[in-house]
N, C-alpha and C positions, 0 to 999 in steps of 0.2 A: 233652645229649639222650641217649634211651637209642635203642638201634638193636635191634629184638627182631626175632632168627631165626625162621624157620619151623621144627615138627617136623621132625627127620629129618634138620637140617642138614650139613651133612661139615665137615672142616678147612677146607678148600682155599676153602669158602666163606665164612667167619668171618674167613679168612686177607686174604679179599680185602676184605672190610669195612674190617679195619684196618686195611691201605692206605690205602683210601681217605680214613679219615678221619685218619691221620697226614699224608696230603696236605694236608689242609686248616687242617694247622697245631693240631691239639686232639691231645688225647693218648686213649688207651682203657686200657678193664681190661676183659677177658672174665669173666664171669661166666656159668658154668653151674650150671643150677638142676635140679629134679628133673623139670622138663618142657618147660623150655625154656631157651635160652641166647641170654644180653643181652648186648651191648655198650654200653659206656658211654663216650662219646664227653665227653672235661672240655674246658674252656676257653670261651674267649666266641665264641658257634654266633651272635651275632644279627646280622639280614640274609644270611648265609649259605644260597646256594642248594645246600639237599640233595637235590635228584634225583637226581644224580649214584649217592647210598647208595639213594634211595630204590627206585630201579631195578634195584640189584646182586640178583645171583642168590641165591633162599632169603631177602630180607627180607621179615618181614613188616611192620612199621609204624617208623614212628620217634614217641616220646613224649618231649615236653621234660623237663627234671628241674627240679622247679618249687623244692627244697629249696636251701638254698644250701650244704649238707654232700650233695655228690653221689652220692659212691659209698655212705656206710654208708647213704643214706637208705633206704628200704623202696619207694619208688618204683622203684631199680634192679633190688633182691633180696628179694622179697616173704616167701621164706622165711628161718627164721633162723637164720643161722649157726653152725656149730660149730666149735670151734676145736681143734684138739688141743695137746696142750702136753708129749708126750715122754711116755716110757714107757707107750706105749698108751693114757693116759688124753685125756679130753677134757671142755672145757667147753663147756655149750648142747645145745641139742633136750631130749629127757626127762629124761634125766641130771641131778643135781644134786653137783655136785663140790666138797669140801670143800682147801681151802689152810692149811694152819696148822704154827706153829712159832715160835719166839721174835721180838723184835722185832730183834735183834741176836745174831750169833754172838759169842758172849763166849769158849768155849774147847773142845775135845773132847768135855770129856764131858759138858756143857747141852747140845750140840746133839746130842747123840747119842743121848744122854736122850728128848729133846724128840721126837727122829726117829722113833724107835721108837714112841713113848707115840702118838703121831699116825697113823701107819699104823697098831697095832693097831688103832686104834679107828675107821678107815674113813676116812683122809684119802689124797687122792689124790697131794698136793705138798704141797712142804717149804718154807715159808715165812724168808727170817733175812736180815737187812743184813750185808752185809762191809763195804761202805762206809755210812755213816749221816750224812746231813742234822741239824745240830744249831742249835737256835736260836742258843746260846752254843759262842763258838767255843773253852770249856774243857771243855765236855763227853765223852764218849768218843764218837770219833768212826769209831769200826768197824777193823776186823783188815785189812781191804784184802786181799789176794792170797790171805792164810792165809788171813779168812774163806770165798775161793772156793773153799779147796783143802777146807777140810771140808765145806762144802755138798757138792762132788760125792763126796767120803768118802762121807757120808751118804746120798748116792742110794745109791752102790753096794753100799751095806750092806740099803737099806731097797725100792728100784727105784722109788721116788718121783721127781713131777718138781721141779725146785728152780725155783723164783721169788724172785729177790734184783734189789734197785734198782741202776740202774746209774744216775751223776749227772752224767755229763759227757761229750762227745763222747770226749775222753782216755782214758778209762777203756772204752767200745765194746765195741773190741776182745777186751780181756779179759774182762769178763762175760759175751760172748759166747762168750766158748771153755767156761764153766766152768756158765751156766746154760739151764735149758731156755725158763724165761720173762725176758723183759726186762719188770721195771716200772719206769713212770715216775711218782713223786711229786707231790705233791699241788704244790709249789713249780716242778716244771716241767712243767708242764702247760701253759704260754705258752711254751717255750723250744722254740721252733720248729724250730733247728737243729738239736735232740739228737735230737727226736720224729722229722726226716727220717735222723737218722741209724741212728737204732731201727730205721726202716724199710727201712732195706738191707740191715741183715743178712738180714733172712729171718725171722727169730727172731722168735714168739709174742710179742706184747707188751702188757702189763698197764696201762692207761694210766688214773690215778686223777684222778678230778676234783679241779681245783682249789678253795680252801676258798672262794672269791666267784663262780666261774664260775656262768654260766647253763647250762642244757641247748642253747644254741645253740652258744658256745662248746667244750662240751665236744664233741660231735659232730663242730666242726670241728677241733679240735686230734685227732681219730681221724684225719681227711681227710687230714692230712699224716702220719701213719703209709702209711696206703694209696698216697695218690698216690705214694709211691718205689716201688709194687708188692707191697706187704706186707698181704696182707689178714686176717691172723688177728690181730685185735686184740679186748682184752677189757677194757670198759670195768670200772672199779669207783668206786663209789659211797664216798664214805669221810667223810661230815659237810662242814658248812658254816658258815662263822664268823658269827652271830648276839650279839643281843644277850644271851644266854642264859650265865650265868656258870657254872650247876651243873655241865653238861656239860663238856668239852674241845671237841665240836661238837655240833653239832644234825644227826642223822643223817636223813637225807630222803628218808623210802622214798616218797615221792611220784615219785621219779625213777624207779622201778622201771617202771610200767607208760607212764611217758612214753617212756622209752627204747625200750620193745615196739612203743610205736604207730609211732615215728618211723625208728627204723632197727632192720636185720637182725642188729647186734654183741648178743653176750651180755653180759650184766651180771650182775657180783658185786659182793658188801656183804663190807666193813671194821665193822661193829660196835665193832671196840676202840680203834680213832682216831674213831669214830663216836660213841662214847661219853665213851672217858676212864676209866669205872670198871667193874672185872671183874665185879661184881655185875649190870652190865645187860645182857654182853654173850650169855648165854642167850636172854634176853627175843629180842632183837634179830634173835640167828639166826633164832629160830622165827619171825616176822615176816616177815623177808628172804622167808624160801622161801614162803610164807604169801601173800608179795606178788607174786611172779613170777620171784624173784632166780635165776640160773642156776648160783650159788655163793657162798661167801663166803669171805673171808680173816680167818685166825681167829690172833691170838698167843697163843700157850700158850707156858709156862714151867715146868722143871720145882723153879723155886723162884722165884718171884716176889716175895718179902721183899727177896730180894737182886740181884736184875738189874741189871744196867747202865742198862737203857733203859724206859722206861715200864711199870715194874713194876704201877706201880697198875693198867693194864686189861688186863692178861696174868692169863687162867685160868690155874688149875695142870691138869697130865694127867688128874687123876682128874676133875675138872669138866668137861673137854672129853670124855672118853667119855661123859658123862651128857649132854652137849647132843648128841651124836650119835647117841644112841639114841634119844632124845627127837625129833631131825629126821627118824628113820624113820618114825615116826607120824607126822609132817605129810606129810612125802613122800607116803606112802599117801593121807592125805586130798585131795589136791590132786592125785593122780593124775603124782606125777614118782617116781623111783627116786634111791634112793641109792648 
């Protein structure tokens, strides 16, 4: 159930809400909004008698949450979210913020390359695996530490925020020290315990749908981000496994505008795990933004012949400044900023 403040509320009042409702054994998350402040009271409320809140000083109503993903749903927090992700920058509201960078840090100077070529051209964060998810367990499977230690080289070269996957509760700690966004891959997006762990840091985190989930699912794997008390999470959009052989996935911008009706989290588009092949992933940005998308994560390479990691859907530099000038003029049409 949501428990909604009066205008003008004070602490002391909100303060006592949540008392009351840790009394009765549910948990809350305050949520202040631009004209009023919710409480969200989780856990099972039925046959529970709420006079008790209903009576408390400055409420004004209680509305049940009829979603079964509680807090992101839009039922709680009608407006939507923004999330910041370090170095002043931020994702959601009009703003449209761009992520890009290789798909893996391979050595100094790709990523340094890569860093640069991406902030000239208006990217707000530094995208690259240290650690890497590999179907085959011969394949290169990421720098580990080194790669964190040039990611934040790279910030401090370039004042970018850095977003690198982190894959296992083990490793937490450390990518936590070294980046500004925590994302979670497409493969744990069901690994319950990592997504709670993500959640204690504190730390902004990127949480890409998995390649069979549904949008009920994916909603609720955010749920356990927040429920630890972490509410900046940023959904991304990143294909889905279909019958469809040409692509690598089938990217589903249909989830763009589901995601707006349903909950408050901002949503970014993968176009190059979305696709598979660098020729489409132009198309795709301009789309994204086109469709609602509040960013997108973009692998650029500055030699894609030769990459470690999924060279074939990595643009090179000089192609991603071109789709970024190109996304000014959608921007403009559709009334967001770049």
């Amino acid at each position: 159930m949501i428990v909604v403040m009066k205008s003008g509320v004070k602490q002391e009042h909100v303060d006592h809400v949540v008392d009351l409702i840790r009394q009765y054994g549910l948990k809350d998350h305050i949520i202040v909004g631009t004209d009023r402040t919710v409480v969200a009271a989780i856990g099972d409320d039925r046959g529970m008698d709420t006079s008790a809140i209903e009576n408390a000083p400055m409420v004004d109503e209680i509305v049940p949450i009829l979603k079964p993903y509680k807090v992101a749903s839009r039922e709680v927090k009608s407006e939507p979210s923004v999330i910041p992700i370090g170095g002043g920058y931020e994702i959601g509201g009009k703003k449209f913020g761009v992520i890009a960078g290789p798909c893996s840090v391979e050595n100094e100077k790709q990523l340094m390359q890569a860093a640069h070529a991406v902030k000239k051209a208006g990217a707000i964060g530094l995208r690259g695996g240290a650690f890497k998810p590999r179907t085959s367990p011969y394949e290169f499977q990421g720098l580990g530490e080194e790669g964190l230690k040039l990611l934040a080289k790279a910030r401090d070269e370039t004042g970018l925020s850095v977003c690198t996957e982190v894959m296992s509760i083990s490793q937490m700690d450390m990518v936590a020290e070294y980046a500004d966004v925590l994302q979670i891959g497409t493969r744990n997006m069901h690994n319950f315990n990592l997504l709670q762990a993500a959640g204690k840091t504190g730390k902004p985190v990127m949480l890409k749908r998995g390649w069979s989930a549904t949008l009920k699912e994916f909603l609720l794997a955010a749920e356990y981000i927040i429920n630890e008390g972490n509410q900046n999470v940023i959904l991304c959009e990143r294909g889905i496994r279909t019958h469809e052989q040409y692509v690598r996935n089938t990217l589903t911008l249909g989830i763009i505008p589901a995601v707006k009706h349903e909950s408050h989290l901002p949503i970014v588009v993968d176009p190059s795990q979305g696709t598979g092949h660098a020729y489409m992933v132009p198309s795709m940005c301009k789309a994204s933004l086109a469709a609602g998308a509040d960013g997108l994560l973009i692998e650029v390479h500055p030699d894609p012949e030769h990459a470690m990691t999924d060279g074939a859907q990595s643009v090179t530099t000089e192609t991603f400044a071109q789709v970024m000038d190109d996304l000014k003029r959608v921007a403009e049409a559709v009334d967001r900023e770049m």
